[in-house]
mmCIF file as gemmi writes it, N, C-alpha and C atoms, coordinates in Angstrom:
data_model
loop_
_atom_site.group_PDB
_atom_site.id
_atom_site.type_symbol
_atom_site.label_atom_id
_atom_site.label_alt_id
_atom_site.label_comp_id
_atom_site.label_asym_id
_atom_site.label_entity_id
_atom_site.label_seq_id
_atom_site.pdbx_PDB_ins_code
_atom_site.Cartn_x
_atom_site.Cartn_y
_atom_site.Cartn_z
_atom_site.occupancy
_atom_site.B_iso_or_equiv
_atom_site.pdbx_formal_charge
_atom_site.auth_seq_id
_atom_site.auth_asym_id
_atom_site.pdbx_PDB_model_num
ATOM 1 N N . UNK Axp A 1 ? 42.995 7.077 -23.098 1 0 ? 1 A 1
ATOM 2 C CA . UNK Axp A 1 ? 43.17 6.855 -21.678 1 0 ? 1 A 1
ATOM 3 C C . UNK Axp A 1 ? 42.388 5.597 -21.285 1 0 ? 1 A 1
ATOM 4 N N . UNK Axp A 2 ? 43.033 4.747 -20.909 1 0 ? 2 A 1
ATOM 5 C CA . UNK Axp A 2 ? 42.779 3.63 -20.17 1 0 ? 2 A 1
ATOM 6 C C . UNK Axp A 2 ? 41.483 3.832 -19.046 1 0 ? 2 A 1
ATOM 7 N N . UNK Axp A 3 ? 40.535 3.291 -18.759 1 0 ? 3 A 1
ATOM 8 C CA . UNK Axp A 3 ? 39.907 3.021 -17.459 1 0 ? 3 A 1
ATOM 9 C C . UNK Axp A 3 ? 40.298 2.474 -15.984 1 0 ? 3 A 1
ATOM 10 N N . UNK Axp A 4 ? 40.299 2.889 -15.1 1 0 ? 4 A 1
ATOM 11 C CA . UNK Axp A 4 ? 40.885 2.138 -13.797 1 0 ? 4 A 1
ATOM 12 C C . UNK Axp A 4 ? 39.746 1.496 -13.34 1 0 ? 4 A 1
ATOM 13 N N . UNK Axp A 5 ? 38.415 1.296 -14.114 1 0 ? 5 A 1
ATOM 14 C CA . UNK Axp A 5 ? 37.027 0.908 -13.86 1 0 ? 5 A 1
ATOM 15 C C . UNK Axp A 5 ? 36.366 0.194 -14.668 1 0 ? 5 A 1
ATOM 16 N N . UNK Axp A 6 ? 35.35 -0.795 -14.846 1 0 ? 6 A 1
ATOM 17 C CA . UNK Axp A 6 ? 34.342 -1.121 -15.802 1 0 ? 6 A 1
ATOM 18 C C . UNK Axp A 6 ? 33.215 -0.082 -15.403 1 0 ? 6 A 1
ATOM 19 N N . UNK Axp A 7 ? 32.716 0.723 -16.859 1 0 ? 7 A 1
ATOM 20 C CA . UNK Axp A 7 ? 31.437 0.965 -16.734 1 0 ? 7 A 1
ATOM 21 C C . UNK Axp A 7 ? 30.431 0.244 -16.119 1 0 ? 7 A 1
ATOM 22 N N . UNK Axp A 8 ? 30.098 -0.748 -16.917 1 0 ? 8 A 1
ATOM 23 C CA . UNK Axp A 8 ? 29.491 -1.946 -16.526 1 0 ? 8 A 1
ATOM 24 C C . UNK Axp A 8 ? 29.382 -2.664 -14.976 1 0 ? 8 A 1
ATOM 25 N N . UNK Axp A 9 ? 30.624 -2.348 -14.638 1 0 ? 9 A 1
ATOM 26 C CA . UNK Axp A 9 ? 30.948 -3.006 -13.252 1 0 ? 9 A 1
ATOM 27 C C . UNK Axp A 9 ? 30.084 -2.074 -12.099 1 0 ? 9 A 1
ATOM 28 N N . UNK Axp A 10 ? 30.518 -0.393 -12.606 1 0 ? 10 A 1
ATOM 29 C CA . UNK Axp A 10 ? 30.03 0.502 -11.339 1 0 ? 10 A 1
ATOM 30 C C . UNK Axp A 10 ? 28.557 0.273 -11.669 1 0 ? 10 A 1
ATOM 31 N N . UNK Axp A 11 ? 28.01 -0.088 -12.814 1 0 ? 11 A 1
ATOM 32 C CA . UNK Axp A 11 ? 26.51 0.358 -13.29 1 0 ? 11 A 1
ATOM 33 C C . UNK Axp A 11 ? 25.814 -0.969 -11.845 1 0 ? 11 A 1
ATOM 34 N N . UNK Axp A 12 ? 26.496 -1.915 -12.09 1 0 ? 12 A 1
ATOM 35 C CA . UNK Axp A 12 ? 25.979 -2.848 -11.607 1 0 ? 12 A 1
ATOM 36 C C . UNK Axp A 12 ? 26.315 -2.815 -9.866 1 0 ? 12 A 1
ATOM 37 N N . UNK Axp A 13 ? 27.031 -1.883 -9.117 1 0 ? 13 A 1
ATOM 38 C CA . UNK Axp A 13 ? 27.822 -1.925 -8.027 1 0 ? 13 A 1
ATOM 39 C C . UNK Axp A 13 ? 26.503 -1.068 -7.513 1 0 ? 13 A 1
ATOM 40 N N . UNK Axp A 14 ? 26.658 0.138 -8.819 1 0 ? 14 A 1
ATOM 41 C CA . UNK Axp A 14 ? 25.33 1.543 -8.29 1 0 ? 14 A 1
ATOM 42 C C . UNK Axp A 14 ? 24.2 0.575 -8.266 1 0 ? 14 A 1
ATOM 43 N N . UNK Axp A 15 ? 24.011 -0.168 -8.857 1 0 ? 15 A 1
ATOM 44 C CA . UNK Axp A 15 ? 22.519 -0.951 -8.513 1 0 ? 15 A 1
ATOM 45 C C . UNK Axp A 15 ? 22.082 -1.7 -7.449 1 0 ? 15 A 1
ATOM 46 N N . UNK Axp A 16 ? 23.373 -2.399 -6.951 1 0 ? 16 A 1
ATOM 47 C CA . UNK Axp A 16 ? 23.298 -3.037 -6.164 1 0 ? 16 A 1
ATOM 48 C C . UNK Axp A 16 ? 23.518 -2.429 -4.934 1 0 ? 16 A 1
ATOM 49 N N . UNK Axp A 17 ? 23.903 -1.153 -4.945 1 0 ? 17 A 1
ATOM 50 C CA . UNK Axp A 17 ? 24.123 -0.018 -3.587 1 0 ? 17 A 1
ATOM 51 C C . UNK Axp A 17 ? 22.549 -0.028 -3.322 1 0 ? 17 A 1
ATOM 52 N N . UNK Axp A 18 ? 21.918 0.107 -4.477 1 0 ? 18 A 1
ATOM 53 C CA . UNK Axp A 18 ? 20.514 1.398 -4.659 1 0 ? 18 A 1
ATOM 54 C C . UNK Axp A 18 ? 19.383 -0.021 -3.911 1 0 ? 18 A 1
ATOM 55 N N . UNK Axp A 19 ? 19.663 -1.068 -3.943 1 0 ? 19 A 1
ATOM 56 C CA . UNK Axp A 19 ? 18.961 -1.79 -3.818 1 0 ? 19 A 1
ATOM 57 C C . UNK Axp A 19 ? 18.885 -2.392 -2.169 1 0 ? 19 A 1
ATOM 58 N N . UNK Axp A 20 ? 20.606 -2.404 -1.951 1 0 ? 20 A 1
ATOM 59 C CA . UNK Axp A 20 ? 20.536 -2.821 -0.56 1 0 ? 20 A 1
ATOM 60 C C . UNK Axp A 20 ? 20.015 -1.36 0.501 1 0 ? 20 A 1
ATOM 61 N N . UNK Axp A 21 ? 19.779 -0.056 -0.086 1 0 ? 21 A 1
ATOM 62 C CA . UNK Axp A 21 ? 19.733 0.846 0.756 1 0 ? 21 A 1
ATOM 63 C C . UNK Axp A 21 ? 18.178 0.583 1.186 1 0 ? 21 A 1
ATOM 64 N N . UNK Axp A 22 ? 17.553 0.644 -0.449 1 0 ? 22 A 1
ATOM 65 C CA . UNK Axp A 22 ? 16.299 0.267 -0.357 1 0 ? 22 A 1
ATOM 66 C C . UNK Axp A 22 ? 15.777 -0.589 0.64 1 0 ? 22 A 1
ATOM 67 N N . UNK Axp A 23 ? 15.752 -1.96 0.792 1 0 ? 23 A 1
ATOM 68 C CA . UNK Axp A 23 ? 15.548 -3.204 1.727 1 0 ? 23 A 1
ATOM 69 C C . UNK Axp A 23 ? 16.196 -2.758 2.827 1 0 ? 23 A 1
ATOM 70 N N . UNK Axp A 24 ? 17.051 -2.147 3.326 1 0 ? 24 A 1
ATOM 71 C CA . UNK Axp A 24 ? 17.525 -1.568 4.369 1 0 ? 24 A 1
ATOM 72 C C . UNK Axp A 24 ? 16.568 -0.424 5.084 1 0 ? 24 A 1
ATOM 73 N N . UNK Axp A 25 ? 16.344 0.574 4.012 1 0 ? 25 A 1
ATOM 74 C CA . UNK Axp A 25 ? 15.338 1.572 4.62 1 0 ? 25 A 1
ATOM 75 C C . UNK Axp A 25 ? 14.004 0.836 5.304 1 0 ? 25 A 1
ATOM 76 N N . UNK Axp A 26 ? 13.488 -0.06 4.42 1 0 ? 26 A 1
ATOM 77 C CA . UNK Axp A 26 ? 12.303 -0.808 4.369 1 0 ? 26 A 1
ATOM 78 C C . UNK Axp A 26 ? 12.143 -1.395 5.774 1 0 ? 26 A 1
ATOM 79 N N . UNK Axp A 27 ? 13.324 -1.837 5.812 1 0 ? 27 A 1
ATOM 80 C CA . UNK Axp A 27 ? 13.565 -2.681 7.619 1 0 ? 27 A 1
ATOM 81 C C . UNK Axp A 27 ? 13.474 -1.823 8.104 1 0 ? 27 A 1
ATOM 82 N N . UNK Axp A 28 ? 14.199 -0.844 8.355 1 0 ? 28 A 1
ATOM 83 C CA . UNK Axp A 28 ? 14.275 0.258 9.606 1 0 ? 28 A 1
ATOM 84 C C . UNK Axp A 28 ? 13.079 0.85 9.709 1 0 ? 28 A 1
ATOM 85 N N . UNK Axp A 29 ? 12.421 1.076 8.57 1 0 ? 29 A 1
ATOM 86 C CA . UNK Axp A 29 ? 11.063 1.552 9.371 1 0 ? 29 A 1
ATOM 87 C C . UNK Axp A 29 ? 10.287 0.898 9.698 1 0 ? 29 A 1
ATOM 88 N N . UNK Axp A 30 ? 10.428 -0.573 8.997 1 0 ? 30 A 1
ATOM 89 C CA . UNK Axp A 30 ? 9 -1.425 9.558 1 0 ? 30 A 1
ATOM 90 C C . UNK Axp A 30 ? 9.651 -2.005 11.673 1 0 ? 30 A 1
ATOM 91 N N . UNK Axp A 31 ? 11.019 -1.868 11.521 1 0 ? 31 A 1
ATOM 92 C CA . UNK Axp A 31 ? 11.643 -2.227 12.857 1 0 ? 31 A 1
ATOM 93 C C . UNK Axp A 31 ? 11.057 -0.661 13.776 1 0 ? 31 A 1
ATOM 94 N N . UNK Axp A 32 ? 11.324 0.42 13.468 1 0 ? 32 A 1
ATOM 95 C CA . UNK Axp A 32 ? 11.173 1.424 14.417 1 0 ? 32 A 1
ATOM 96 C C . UNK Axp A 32 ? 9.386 1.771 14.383 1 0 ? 32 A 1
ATOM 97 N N . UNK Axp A 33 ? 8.763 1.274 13.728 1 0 ? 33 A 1
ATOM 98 C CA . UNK Axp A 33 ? 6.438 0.769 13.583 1 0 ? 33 A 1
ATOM 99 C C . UNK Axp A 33 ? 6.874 -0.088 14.804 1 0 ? 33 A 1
ATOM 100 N N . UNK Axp A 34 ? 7.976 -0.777 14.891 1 0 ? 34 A 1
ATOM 101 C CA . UNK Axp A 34 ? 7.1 -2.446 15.39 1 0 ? 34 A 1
ATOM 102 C C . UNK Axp A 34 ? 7.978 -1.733 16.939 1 0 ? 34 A 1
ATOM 103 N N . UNK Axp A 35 ? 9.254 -1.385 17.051 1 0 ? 35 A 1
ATOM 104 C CA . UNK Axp A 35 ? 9.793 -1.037 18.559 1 0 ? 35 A 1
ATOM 105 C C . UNK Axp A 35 ? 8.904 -0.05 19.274 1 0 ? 35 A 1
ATOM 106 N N . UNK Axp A 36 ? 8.075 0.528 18.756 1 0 ? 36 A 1
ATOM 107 C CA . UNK Axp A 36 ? 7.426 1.907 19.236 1 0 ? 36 A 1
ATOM 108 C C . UNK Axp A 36 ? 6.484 1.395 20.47 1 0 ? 36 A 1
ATOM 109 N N . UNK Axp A 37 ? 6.44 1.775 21.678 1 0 ? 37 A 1
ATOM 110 C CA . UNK Axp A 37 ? 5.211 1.436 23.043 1 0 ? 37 A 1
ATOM 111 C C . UNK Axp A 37 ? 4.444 1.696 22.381 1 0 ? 37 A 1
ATOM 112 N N . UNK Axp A 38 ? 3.189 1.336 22.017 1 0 ? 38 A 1
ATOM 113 C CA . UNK Axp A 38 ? 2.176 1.438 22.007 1 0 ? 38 A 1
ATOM 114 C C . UNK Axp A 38 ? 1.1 1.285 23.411 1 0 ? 38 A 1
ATOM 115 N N . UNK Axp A 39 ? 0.275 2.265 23.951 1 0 ? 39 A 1
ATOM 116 C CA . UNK Axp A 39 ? 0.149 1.675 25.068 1 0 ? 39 A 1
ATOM 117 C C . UNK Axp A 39 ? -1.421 1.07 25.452 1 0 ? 39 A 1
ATOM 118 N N . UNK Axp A 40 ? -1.778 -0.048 26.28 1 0 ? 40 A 1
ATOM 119 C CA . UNK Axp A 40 ? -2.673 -0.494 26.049 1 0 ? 40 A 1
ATOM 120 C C . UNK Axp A 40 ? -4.316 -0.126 25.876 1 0 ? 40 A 1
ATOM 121 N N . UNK Axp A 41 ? -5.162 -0.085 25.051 1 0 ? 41 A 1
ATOM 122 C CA . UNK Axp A 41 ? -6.377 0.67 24.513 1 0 ? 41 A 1
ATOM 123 C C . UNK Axp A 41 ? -7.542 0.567 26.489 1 0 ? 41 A 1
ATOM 124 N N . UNK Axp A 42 ? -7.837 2.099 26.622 1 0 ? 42 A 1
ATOM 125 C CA . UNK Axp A 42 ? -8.51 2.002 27.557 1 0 ? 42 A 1
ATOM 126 C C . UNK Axp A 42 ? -10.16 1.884 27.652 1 0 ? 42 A 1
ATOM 127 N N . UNK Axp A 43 ? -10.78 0.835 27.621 1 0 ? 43 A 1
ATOM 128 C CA . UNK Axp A 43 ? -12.178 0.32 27.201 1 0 ? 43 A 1
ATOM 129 C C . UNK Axp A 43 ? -12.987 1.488 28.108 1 0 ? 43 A 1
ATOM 130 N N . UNK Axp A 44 ? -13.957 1.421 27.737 1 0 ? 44 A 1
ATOM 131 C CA . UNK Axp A 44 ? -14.656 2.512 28.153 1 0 ? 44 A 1
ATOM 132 C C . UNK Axp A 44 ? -15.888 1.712 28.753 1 0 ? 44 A 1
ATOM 133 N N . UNK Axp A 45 ? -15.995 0.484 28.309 1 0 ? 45 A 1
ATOM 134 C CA . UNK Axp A 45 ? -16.976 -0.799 28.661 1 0 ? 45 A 1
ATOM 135 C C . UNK Axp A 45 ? -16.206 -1.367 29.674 1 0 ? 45 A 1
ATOM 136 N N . UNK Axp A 46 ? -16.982 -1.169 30.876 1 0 ? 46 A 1
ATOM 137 C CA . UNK Axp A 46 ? -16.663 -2.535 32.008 1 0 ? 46 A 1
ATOM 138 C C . UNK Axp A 46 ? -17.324 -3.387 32.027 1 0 ? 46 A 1
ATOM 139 N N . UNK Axp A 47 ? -17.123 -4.952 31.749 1 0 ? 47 A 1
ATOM 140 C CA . UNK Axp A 47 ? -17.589 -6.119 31.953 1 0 ? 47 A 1
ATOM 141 C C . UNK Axp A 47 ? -17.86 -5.958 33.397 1 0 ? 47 A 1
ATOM 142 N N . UNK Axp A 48 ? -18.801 -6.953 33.983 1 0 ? 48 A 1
ATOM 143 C CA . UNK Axp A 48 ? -19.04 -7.126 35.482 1 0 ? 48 A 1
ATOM 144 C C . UNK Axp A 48 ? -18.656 -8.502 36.073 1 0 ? 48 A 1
ATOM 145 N N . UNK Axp A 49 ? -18.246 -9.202 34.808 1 0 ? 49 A 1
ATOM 146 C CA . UNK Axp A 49 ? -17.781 -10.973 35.282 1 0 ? 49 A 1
ATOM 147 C C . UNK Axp A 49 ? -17.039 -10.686 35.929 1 0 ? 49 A 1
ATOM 148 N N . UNK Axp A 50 ? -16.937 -12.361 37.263 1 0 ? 50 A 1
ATOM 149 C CA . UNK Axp A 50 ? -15.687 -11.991 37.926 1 0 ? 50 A 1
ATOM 150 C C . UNK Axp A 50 ? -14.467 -12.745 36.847 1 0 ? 50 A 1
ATOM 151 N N . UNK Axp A 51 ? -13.331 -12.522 37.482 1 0 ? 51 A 1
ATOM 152 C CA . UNK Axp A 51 ? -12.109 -12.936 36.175 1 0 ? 51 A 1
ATOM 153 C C . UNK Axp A 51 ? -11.553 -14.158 36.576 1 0 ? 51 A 1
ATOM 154 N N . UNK Axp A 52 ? -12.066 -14.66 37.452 1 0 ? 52 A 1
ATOM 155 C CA . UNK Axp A 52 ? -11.866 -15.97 37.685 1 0 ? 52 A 1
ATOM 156 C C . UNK Axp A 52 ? -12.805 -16.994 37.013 1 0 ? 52 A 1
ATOM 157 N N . UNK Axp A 53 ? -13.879 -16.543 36.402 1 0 ? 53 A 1
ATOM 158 C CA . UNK Axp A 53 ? -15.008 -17.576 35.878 1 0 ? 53 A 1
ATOM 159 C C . UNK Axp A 53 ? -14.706 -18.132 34.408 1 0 ? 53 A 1
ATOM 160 N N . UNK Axp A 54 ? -15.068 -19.279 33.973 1 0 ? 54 A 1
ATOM 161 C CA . UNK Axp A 54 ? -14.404 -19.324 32.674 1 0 ? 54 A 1
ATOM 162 C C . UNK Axp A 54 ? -15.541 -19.021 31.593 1 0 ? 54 A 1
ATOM 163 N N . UNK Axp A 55 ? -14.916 -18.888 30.29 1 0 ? 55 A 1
ATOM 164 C CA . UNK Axp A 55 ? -15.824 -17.938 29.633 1 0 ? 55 A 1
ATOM 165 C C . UNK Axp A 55 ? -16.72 -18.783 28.935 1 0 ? 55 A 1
ATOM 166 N N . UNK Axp A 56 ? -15.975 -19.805 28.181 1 0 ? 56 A 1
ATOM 167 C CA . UNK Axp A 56 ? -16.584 -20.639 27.694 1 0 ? 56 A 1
ATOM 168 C C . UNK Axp A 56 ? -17.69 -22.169 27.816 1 0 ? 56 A 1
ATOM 169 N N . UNK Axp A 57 ? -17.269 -22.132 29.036 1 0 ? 57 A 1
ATOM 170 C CA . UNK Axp A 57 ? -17.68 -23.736 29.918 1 0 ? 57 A 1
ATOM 171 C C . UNK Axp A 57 ? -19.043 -22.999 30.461 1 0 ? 57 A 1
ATOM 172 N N . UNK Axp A 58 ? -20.187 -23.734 30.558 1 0 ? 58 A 1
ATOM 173 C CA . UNK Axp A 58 ? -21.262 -24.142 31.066 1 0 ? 58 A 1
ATOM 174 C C . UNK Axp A 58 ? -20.885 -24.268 32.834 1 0 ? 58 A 1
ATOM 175 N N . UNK Axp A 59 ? -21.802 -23.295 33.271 1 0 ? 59 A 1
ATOM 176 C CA . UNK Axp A 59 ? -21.353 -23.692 34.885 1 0 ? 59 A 1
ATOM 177 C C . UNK Axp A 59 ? -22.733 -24.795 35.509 1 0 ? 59 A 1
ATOM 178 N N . UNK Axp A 60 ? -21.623 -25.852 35.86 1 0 ? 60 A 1
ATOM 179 C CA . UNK Axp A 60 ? -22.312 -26.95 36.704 1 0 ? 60 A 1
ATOM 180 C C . UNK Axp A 60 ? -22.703 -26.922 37.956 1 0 ? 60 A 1
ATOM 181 N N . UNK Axp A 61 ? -24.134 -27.011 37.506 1 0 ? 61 A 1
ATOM 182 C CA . UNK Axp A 61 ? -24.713 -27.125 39.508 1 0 ? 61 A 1
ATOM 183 C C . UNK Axp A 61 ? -24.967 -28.463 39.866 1 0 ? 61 A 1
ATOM 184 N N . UNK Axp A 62 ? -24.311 -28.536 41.077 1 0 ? 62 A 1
ATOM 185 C CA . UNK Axp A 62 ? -24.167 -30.585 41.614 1 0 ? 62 A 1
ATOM 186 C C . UNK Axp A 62 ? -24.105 -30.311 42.98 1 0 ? 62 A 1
């Protein structure tokens, strides 16, 4: 009986299934980590600066 297939062919088709599922899974979870709200961390430290002052600059008296 004849083949309607290469061995060879599916070996390499199954590999290449097994591989794109792989890199596929890989995305979807690192995509549904990264879509997730995370929501912003609530400090328990209050600064007392006002938020208009700059942080880095030397304040000039003139």
């Amino acid at each position: 009986m004849r083949h309607w297939y290469s061995p060879r062919g599916a070996r390499r088709g199954l590999l290449l299934a097994g591989v794109t599922a792989a890199l596929w899974t890989c995305w979807a979870v690192g995509y549904s980590q990264g879509a997730t709200k995370i929501p912003a961390p609530t400090s328990t430290n209050k600064t007392t600066s006002p938020v208009n002052a700059p942080c880095c600059l030397p304040l000039l008296d003139t």
